[in-house]
PAGU-689645 format. One line per 5 residues: number of its first residue (from 1); for each residue y, x, z of C-alpha. Coordinates in steps of 0.001 Angstrom, whole numbers, plus 524288, in hexadecimal, padded with zeros to 5 digits. Each point is the difference from the previous one (the first is absolute). Example, Ala and Ser with C-alpha at 12.3 -4.5 7.8 and 13.67 -1.06 7.14 Angstrom:
2
1	7EE6C 8300C 81E78 | 80D70 8055A 7FD6C
//
This chain:
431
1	D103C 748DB D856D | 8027D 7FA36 80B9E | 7FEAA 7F133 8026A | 806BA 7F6F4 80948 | 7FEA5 7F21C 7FE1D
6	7FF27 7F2EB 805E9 | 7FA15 7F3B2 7FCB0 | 7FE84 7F470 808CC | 8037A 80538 80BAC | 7F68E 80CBC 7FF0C
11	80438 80DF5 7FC1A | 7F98A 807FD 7F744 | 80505 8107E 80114 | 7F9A2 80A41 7F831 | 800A0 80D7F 80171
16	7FCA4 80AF1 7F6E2 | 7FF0C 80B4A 806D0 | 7F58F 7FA59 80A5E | 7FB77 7F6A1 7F4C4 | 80044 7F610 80A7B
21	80309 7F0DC 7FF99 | 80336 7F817 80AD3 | 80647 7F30D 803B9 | 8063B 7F822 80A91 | 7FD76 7F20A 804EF
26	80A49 7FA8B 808C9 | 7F13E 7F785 806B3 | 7FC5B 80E41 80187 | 80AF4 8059E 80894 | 80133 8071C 80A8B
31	8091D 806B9 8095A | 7FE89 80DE9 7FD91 | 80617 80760 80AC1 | 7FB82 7F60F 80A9D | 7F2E3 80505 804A3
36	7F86F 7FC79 80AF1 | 7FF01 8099B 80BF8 | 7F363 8018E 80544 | 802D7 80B8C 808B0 | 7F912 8040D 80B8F
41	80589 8069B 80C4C | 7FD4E 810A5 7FE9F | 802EF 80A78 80AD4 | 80BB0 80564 7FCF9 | 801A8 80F0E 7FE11
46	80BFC 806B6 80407 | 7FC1F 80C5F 7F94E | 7F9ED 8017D 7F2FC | 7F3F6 80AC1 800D2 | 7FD45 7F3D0 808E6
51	7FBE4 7F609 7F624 | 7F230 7FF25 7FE9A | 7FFE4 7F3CB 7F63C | 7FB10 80646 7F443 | 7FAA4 80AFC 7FA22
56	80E2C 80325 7FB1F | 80587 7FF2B 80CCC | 804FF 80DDA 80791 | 7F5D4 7FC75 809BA | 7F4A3 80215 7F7C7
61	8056E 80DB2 7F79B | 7F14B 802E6 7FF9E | 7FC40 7F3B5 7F857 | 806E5 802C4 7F58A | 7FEED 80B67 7F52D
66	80A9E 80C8A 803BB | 80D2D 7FD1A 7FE84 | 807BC 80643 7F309 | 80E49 7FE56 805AA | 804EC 7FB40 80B64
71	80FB4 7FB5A 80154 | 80435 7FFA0 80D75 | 80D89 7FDE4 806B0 | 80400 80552 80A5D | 80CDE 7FB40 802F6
76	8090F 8003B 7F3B7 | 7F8F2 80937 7FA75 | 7F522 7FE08 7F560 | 7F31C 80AC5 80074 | 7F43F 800BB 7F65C
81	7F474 80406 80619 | 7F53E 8061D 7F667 | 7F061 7FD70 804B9 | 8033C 7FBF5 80DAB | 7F504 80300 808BE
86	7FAD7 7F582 80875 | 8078A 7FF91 80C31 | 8054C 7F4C3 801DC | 810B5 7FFB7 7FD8A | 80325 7FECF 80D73
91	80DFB 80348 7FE5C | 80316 7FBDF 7F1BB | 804CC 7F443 7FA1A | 7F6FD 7FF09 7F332 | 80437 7F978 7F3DD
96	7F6F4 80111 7F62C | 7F285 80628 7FB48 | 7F951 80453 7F552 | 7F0A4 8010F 8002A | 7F377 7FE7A 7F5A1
101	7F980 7F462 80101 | 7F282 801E6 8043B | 7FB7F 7F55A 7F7A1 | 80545 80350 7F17A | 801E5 7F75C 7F50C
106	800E5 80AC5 7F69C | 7F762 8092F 807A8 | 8031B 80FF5 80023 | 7F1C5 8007C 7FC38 | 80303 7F97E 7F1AE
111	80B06 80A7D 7FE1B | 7F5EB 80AF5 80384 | 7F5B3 7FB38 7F800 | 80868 7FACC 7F48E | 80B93 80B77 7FF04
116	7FA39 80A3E 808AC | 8097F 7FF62 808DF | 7FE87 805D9 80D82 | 805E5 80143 80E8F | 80BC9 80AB9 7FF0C
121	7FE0E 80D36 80696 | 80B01 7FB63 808CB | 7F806 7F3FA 804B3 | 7F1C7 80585 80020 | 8073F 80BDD 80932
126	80406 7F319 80863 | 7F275 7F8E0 7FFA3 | 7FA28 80D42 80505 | 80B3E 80246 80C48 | 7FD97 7F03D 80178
131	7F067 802F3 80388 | 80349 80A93 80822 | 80811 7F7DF 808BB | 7F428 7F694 80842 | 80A0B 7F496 801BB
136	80338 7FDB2 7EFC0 | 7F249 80526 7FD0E | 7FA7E 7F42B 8076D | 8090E 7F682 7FB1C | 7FBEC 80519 7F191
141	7F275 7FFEA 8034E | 80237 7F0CA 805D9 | 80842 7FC63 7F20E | 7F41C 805BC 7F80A | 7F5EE 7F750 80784
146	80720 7F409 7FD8F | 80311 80227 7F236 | 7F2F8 8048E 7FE24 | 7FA1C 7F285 8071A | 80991 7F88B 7F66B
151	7FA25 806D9 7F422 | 7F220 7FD98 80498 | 7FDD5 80ECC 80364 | 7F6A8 805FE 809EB | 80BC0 808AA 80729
156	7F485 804EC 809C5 | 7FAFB 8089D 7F786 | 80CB6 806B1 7F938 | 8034C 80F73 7FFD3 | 80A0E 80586 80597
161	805AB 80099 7F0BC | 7FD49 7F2C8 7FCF6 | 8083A 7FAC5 809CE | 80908 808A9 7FC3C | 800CE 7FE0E 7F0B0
166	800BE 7EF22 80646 | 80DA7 80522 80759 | 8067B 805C0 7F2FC | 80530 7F366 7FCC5 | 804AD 7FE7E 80D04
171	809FB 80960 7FAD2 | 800DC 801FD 7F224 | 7FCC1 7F208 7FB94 | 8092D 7F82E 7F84F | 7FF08 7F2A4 80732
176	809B7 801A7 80A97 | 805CE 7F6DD 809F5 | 80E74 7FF89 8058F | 7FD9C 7F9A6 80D0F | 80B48 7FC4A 80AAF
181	80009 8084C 80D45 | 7FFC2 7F060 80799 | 7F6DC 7F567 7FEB2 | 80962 7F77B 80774 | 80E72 7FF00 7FFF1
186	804ED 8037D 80D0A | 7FF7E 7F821 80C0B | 7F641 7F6B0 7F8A3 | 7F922 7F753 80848 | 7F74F 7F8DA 7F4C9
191	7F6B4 802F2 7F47A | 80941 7FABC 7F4FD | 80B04 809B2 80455 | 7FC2F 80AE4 7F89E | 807F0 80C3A 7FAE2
196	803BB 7FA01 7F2EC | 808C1 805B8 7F37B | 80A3E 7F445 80287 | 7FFFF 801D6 80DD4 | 804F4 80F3E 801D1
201	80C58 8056D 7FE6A | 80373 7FFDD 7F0AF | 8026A 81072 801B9 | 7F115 801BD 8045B | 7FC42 7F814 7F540
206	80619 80B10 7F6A0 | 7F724 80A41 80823 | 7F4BC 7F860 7FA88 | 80401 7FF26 7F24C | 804B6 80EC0 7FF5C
211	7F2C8 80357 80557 | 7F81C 7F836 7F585 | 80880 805FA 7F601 | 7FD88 80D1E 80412 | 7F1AF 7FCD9 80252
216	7FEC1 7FB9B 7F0B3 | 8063C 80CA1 7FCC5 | 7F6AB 808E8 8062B | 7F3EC 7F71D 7FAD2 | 803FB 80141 7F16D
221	80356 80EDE 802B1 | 7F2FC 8035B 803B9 | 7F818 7F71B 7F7D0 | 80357 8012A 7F1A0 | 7F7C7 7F579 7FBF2
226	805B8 7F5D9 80858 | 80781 7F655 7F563 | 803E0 7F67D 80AF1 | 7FFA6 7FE30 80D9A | 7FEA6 7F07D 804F5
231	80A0C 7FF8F 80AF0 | 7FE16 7F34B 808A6 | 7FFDA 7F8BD 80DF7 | 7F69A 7F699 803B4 | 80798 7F85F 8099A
236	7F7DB 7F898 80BDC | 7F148 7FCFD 7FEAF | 80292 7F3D7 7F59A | 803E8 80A9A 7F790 | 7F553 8097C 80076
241	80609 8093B 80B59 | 7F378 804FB 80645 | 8086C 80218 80B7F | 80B0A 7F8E6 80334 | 80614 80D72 80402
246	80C26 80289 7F655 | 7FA2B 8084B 7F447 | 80289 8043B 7F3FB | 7F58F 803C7 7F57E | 801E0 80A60 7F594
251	7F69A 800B6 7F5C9 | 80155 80A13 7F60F | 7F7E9 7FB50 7F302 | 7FD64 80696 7F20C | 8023C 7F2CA 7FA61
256	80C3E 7F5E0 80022 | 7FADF 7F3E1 8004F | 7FEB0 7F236 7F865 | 80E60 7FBE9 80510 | 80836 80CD9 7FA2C
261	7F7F8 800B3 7F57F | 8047C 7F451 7F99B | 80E12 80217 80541 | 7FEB9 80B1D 7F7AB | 7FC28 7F900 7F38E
266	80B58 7F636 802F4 | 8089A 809AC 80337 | 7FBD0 8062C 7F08B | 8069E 7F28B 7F914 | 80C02 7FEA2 80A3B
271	80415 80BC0 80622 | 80A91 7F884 8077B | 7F5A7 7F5DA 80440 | 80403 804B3 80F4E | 80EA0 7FBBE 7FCA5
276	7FC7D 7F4C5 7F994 | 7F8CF 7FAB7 80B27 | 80A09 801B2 80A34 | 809EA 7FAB2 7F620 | 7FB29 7F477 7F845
281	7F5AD 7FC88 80B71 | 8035C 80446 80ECE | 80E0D 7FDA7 7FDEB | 801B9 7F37D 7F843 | 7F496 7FA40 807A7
286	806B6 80293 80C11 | 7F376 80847 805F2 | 80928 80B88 8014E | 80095 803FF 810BD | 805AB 80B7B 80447
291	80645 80DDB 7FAA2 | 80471 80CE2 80467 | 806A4 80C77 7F960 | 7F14A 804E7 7FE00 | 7F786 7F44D 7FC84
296	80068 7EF48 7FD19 | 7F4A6 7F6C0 8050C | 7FD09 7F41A 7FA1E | 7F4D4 7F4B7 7FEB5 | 7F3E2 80418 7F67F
301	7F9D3 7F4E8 7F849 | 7F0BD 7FE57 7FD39 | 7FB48 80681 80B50 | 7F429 7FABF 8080F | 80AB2 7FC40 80C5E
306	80C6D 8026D 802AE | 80358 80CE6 7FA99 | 81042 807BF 8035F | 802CC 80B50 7F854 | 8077D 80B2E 80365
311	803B1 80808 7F560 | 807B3 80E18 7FE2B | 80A43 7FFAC 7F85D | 7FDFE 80F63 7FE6C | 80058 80664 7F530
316	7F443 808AB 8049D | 7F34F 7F8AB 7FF77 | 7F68A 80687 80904 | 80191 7FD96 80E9D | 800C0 80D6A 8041D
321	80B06 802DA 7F519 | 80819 7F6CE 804EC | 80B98 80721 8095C | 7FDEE 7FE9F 80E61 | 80AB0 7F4FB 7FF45
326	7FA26 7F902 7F5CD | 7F332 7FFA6 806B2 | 806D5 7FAD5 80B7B | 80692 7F42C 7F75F | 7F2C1 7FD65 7FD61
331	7FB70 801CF 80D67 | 80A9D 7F64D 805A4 | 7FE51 7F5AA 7F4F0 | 7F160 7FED7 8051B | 801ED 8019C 80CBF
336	80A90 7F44E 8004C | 7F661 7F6F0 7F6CF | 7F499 80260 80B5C | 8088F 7FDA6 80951 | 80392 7F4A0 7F8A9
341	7F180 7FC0E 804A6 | 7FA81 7FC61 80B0B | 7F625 80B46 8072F | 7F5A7 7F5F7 7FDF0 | 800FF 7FE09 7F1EA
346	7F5F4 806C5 7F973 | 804CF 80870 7F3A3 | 7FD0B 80945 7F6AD | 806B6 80BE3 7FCBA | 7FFDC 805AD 7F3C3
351	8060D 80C36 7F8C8 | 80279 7FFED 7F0A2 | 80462 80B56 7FA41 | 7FFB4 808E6 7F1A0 | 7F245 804A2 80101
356	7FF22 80F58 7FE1A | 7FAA2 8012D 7F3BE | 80829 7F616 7F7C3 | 80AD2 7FFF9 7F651 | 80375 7F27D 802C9
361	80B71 7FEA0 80B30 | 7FF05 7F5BB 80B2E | 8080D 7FF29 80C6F | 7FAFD 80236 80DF9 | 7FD81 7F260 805C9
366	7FB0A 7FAF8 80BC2 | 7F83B 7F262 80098 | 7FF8A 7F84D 80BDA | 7F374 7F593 7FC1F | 7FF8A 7F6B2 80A00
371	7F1BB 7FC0F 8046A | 803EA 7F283 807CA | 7F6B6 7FAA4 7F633 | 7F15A 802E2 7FD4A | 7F964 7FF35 7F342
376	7F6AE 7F509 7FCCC | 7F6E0 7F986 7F54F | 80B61 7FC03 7F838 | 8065D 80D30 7FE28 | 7F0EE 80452 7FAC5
381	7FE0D 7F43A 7F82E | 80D47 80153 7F9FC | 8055C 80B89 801A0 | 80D0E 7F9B8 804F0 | 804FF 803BF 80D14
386	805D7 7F431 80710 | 80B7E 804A1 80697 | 803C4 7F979 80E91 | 80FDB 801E8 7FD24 | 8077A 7FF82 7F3A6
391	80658 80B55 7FA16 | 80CCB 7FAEE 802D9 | 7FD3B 7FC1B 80ED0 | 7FB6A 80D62 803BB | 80C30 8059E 7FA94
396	8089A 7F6B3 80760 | 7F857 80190 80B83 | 7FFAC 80E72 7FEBC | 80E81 80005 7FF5A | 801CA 7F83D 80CBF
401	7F5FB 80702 808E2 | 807B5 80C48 7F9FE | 80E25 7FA3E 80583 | 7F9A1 7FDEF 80C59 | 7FA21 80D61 80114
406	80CC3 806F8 7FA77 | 80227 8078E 80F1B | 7F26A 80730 7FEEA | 80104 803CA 7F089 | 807BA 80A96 7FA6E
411	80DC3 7FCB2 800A7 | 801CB 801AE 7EFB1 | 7F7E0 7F638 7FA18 | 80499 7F49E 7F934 | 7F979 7F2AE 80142
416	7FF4D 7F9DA 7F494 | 80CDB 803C5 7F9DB | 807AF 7FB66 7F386 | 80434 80D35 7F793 | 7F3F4 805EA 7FD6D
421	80000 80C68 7F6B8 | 7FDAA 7FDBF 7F246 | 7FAF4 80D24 7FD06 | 7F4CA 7FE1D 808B6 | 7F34C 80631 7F9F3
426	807B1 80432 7F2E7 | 7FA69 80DC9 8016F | 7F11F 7FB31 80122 | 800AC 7FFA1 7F034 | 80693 80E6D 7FDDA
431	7F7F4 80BA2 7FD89
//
């Protein structure tokens, strides 16, 4: 089970799920959330379709595969926007997105050939109008070339049809990406102030979560061989982010992956293994952070860096079964931990949830792995992941930046508080 220990001044933590071990040397520290700014001055745009910084940005709609969903304000009021075409938003206020990616992971091409699965009648009738139309036909045409030059094709010589069966994933692919409607928060004068999840008001951050949920939804719905879908952020280059526009990727997979699979098999000799973690580990080590009606955070042990939890305290285990006010407990909880960050701390995000296919029952949880560290001989050698801040110091210091912050988090969470519920995670072992 899980393993915390320390011996000479070094800490050993183990952790099952990840089957992970990592340690701390006080010679090895550093200070996490200080991080050097090596911003450059940018033009400034005052109005979004503006911002020509990446192919994300409103500036460049035609570098980027057709949008799914658009969310747009407009004063108070929120509007969804299905397919926009690809006039710029001159007069809207745009939230979020949701596009394929034009370079797949788990490409629509391995569904087709593997499950026979094919573009919808609704979507082929939208490829066709999207041809018609000499603007989105051209930006198609100009996706399929570079895709095509990726993949080492010769685009010169595809038919009409070929380029066409290339721009089905564009639309009924199951790689999709939830990007931001800003590259740059407003009135930003330099590179490193970019629009960031801890930086935005915590209510737009539940816009974002609602529309993943919803997104995941409609994925398993119309792919019944989808088992999981990998949920996950790639904050800032040092993470992976191919663009250091805010995205989020959505991956749906027919597998679950080395991690849940051996939760699972722990999960088969100690149902309440969730409980007992928070209990006889997060609490009485004192890595416990922050909790609201919906959902607790706390410090993880094992992982390769820093890694904050936030968990749902739901008794619905899928994200998109949760209520909409669960979903935004969970929302907040994150939102606050990020924000609990500085923009130029580089960070994974990662969903865990009960996969679709299983009889074994594990809560929603977001993990925040932070990536101020990079991976080195050692870690290969040994398979030990040297950790830059103790378990304990990243919970204390998580707490603090938290106090500081409390003005621009939601107004109900509780930092670190003393009367935490003991019926936490009971359910996870009922059928």
């Amino acid at each position: 089970m899980w393993l915390l220990e320390k011996e000479a001044g070094l800490e050993y933590y183990y952790h099952p799920f990840f089957d992970k071990t990592s340690f701390y040397s006080p010679e090895r520290r550093s200070r996490i959330f200080v991080n050097s700014d090596k911003a450059y001055p940018i033009q400034s745009c005052s109005k979004q379709y503006e911002e020509k910084y990446c192919a994300f940005c409103l500036g460049e709609l035609a570098q980027a595969t057709p949008e799914k969903e658009r969310i747009i304000r407009q004063g108070n009021a929120l509007q969804t926007i299905i397919y926009p075409d690809l006039t710029p938003p001159y007069d809207q206020e745009v939230l979020f997105r949701r596009q394929g990616n034009l370079f797949e992971i788990i490409s629509y091409q391995y569904w087709k050939e593997k499950y026979g699965l094919s573009i919808s009648p609704e979507n082929k009738e939208r490829l066709d109008k999207a041809f018609e139309d000499p603007l989105q036909r051209e930006s198609l045409e100009d996706l399929v070339r570079i895709k095509s030059l990726r993949m080492g094709i010769d685009s010169e010589f595809q038919t009409i049809q070929e380029v066409k069966s290339m721009c089905e994933s564009f639309y009924s692919g199951y790689h999709e990406l939830i990007t931001s409607g800003s590259h740059y928060l407003p009135h930003a004068i330099k590179s490193s102030e970019l629009f960031h999840s801890g930086y935005i008001p915590y209510e737009d951050h539940r816009i974002s979560y609602q529309m993943i949920c919803r997104t995941l939804k409609d994925m398993v719905e119309k792919n019944p061989f989808i088992t999981y879908i990998a949920v996950f952020q790639n904050w800032l280059s040092l993470a992976g982010a191919s663009f250091e526009h805010w995205h989020k990727q959505i991956i749906g997979l027919d597998y679950w992956g080395l991690p849940l699979e051996r939760e699972a098999e722990q999960a088969k000799t100690n149902p309440a293994i969730y409980r007992d973690f928070v209990h006889e580990i997060a609490l009485k080590r004192d890595l416990y952070v922050a909790e609201n009606e919906y959902a607790i955070a706390y410090v993880e042990i094992g992982g390769k860096t820093g890694q904050i939890t936030i968990c749902s305290k739901s008794k619905n285990l899928r994200p998109y079964e949760h209520t909409t006010d669960e979903i935004d407990g969970m929302s907040d909880l994150s939102h606050a931990i990020i924000r609990s960050l500085t923009p130029l701390t580089p960070y994974n995000e990662e969903w865990f949830f009960t996969p679709f296919n299983s009889e074994f029952r594990t809560p929603w949880r977001v993990i925040i792995n932070l990536r101020t560290t990079t991976s080195a001989g050692l870690e290969n050698i040994s398979r030990i992941s040297v950790n830059p801040i103790s378990i304990s110091e990243l919970a204390l210091a998580t707490r603090i930046h938290l106090e500081e912050a409390k003005k621009d988090i939601a107004s109900d969470i509780s930092i670190h508080p003393k009367n935490i519920s003991k019926n936490i995670f009971q359910y996870i072992s009922q059928k």
